[in-house]
C-alpha positions in Angstrom: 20.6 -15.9 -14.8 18.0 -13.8 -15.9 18.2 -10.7 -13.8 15.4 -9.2 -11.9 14.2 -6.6 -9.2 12.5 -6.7 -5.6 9.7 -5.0 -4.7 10.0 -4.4 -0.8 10.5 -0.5 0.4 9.5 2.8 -1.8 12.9 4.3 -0.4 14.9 1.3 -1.9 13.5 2.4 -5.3 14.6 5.1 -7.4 12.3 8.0 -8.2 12.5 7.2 -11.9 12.0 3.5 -11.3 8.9 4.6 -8.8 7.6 6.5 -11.9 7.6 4.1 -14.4 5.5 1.9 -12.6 3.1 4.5 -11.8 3.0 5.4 -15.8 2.7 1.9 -16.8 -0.4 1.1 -13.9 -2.5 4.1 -16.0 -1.8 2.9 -19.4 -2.5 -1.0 -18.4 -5.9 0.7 -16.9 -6.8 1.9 -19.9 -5.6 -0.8 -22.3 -8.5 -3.2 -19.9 -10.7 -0.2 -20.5 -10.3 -0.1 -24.0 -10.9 -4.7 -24.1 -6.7 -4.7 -24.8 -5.3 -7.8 -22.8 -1.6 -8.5 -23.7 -0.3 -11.0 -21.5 3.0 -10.4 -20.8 3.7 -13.3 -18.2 2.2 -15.9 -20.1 3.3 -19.3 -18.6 4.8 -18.0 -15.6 3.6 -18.2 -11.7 3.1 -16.1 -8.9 3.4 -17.9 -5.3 1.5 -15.9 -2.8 2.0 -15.9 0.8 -0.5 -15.4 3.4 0.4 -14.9 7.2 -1.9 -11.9 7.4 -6.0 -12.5 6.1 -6.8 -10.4 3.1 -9.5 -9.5 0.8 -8.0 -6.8 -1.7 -4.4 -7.8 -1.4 -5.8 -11.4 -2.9 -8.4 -10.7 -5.6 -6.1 -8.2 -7.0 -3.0 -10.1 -6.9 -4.5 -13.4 -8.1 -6.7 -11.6 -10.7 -3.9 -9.4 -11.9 -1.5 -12.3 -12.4 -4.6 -14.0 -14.3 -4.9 -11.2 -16.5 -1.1 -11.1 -17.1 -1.0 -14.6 -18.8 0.2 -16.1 -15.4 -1.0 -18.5 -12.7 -1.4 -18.0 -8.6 -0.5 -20.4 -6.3 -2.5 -19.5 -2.9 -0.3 -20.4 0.5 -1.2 -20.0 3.6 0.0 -20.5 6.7 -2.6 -23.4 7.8 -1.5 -25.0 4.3 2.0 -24.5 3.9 5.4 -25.5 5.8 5.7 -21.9 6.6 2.8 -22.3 9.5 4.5 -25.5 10.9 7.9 -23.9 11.3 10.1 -24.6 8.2 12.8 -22.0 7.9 12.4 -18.8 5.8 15.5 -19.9 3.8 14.3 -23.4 2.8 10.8 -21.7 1.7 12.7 -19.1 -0.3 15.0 -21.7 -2.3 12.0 -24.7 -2.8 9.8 -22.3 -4.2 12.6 -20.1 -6.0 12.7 -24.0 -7.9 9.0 -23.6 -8.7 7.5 -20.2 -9.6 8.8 -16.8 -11.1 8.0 -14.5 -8.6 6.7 -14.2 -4.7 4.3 -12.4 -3.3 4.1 -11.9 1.1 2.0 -10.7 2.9 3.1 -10.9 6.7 3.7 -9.9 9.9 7.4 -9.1 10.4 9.2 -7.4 8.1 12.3 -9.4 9.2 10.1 -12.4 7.3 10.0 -10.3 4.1 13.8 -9.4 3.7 14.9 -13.2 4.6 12.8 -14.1 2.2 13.8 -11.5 -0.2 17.7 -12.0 0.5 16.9 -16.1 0.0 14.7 -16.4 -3.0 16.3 -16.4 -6.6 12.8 -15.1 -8.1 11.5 -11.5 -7.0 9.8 -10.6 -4.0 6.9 -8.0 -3.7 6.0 -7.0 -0.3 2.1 -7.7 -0.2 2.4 -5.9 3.5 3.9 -6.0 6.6 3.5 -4.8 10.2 6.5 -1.9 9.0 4.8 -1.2 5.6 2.7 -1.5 2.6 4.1 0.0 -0.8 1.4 -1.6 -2.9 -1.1 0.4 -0.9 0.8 3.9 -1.1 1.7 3.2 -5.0 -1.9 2.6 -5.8 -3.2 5.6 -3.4 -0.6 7.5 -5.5 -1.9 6.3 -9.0 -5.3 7.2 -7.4 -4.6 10.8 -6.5 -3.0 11.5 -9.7 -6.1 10.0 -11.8 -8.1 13.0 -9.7 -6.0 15.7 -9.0 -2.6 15.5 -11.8 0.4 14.7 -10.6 1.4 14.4 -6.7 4.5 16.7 -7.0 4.2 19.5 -5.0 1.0 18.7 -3.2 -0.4 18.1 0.1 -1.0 15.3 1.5 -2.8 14.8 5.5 -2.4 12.0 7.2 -4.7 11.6 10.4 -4.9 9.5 13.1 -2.6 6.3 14.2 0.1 5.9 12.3 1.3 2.4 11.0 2.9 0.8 8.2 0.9 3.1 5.5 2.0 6.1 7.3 5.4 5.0 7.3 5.2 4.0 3.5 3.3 7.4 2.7 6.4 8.6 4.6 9.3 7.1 2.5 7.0 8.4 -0.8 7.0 11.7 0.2 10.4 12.4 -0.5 10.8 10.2 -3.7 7.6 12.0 -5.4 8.7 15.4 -3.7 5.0 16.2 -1.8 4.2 17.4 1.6 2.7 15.3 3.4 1.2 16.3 7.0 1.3 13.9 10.1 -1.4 14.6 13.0 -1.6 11.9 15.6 -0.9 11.7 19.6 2.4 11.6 20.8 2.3 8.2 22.0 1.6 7.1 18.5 4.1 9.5 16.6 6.8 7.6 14.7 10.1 8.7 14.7 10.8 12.2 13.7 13.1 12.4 10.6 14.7 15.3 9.0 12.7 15.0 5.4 11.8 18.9 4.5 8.4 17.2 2.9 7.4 15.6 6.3 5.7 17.9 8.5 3.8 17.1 12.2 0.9 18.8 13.6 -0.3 18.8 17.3 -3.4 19.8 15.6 -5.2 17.6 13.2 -7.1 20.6 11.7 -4.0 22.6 11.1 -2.4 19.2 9.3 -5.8 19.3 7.1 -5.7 22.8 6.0 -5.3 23.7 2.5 -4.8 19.4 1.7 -5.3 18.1 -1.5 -6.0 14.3 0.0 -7.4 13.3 3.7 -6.1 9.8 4.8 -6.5 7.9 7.0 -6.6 4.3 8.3 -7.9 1.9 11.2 -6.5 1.9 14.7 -7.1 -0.9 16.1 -5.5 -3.9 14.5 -6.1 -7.9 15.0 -4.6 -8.7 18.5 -4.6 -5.3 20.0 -4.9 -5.4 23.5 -5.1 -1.7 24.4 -8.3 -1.5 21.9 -10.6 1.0 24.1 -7.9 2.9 25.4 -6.2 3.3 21.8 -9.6 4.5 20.7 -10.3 7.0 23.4 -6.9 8.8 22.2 -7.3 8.9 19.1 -11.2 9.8 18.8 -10.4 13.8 18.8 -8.3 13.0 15.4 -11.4 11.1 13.6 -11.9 12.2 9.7 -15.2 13.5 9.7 -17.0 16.5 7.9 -16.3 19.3 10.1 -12.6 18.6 9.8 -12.8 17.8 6.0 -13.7 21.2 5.7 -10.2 22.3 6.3 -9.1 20.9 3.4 -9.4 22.7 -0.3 -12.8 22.7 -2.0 -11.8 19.8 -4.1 -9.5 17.7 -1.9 -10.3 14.0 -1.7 -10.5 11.5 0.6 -8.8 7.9 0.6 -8.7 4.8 2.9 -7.1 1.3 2.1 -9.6 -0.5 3.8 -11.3 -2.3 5.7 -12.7 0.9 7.8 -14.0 0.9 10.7 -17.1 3.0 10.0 -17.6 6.1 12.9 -14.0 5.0 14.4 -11.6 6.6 12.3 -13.7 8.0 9.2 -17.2 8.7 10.0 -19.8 7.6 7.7 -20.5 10.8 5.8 -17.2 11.2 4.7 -16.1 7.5 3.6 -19.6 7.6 1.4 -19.5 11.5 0.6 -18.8 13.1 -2.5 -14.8 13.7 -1.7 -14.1 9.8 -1.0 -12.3 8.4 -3.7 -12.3 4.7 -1.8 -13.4 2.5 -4.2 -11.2 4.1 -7.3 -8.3 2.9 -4.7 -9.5 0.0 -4.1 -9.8 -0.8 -7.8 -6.5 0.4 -9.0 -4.8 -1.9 -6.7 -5.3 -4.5 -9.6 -3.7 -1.9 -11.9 -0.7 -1.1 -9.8 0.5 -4.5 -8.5 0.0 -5.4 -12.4 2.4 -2.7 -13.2 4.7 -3.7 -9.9 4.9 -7.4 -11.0 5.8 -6.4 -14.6 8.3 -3.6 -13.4 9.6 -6.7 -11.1 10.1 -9.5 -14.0 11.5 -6.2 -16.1 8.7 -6.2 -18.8 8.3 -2.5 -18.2 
């Protein structure tokens, strides 16, 4: 059997592993720059799996895959077993019959590793309510494209904290960066004893000298609490005045969607420093270089 790797936590993935995927993202951007289109996964098919809505995490995937040489297959939870109760296992084995590699995006991360520790093809975790590695590995591609490489830089992370925190959290250590945590103590996630993570009461002291400003929305789909989650975290919105903590030439990043004047303010998600829409691009470029890495083509 051929053999082949899982995409589902940046801590379950050496550093070196981590890097080549990063490398091989900027040289498949600039092969698509330069009108190069190999296609590597020619004949093969990606199955992805939608529990969650998505705009990014779609296009990119399906047009990635596309440009690859390979197909999508779309499945949702209104079209597929999955939403009428068939077990994880049985979806994992059927489709492991059909396709070459999964894609799932979902709510619990319970329903990623069943299916990961089912399936015969690889898994990529598309996102989950615990994390999102595509998001973190194209945010890193992204700062590295601007700034050179992440090692040894700063990187502030303001506001809720949620599955990108906790995947900017298991990067940290694996590309060796600091990477400062300001958000109320009701929202804190664990402590843990990495030397790169840091916490601040104080988002302006977690901002100072940054090299990247990041943040993300805090209120989710089905959040109860959403005006009182708000009215917490409103002192630790990302706008100018605490952009100016950062270095001259720090940027700012945000997987979207944004909630415009929530957690961003509109002068900084359209300013000069927001490097939003390079991210949102490059997801196409790293999940190409993930699913590759995945089927060990790179």
């Amino acid at each position: 059997m051929t053999e082949y790797k899982n995409f589902i936590d940046l801590d379950k993935i050496e550093y070196s592993e981590l890097r080549k995927i990063v490398e091989s993202a900027k040289s498949i951007k600039a092969d698509l720059k330069n009108g190069k289109m190999d296609k590597p996964l020619a004949g093969k098919h990606l199955a992805m799996i939608f529990e969650k809505p998505s705009t990014r995490t779609r296009v990119s995937f399906e047009v990635g895959i596309n440009q690859l040489g390979g197909h999508p297959i779309v499945l949702t939870s209104s079209d597929s077993q999955i939403g009428r109760g068939e077990p994880i296992i049985d979806t994992a084995n059927v489709l492991s019959r059909y396709i070459d590699i999964i894609m799932i995006r979902t709510f619990k991360h319970e329903t990623l590793t069943e299916l990961a520790e089912h399936a015969s093809v690889p898994v990529i975790n598309g996102l989950t309510d615990y994390s999102h590695p595509c998001q973190v590995m194209t945010d890193i591609l992204t700062f590295e494209e601007h700034l050179g490489t992440i090692e040894g830089k700063t990187i502030a992370w303001i506001g809720d904290t949620n599955n990108m925190a906790n995947s900017w959290i298991q990067a940290a250590d694996k590309f060796n960066f600091k990477l400062h945590i300001s958000t109320p103590e009701e929202y804190a996630p664990p402590k843990n004893d990495s030397k790169n993570v840091i916490f601040f009461d104080d988002p302006k002291e977690a901002v100072k000298n940054a090299d990247c400003v990041t943040s993300d929305t805090w209120v989710s789909m089905g959040d109860e609490d959403a005006e009182y989650k708000i009215g917490v975290l409103t002192p630790y919105q990302v706008n100018a005045e605490l952009m100016s903590f950062a270095k001259d030439e720090a940027i700012f990043m945000h997987c979207l969607p944004a909630h415009r004047d929530e957690e961003v303010t509109s002068s900084v998600i359209d300013g000069k420093q927001s490097v939003i829409y390079d991210e949102a691009e490059n997801r196409l470029h790293a999940q190409k270089a993930i699913m590759l890495w995945c089927l060990n083509k790179i």
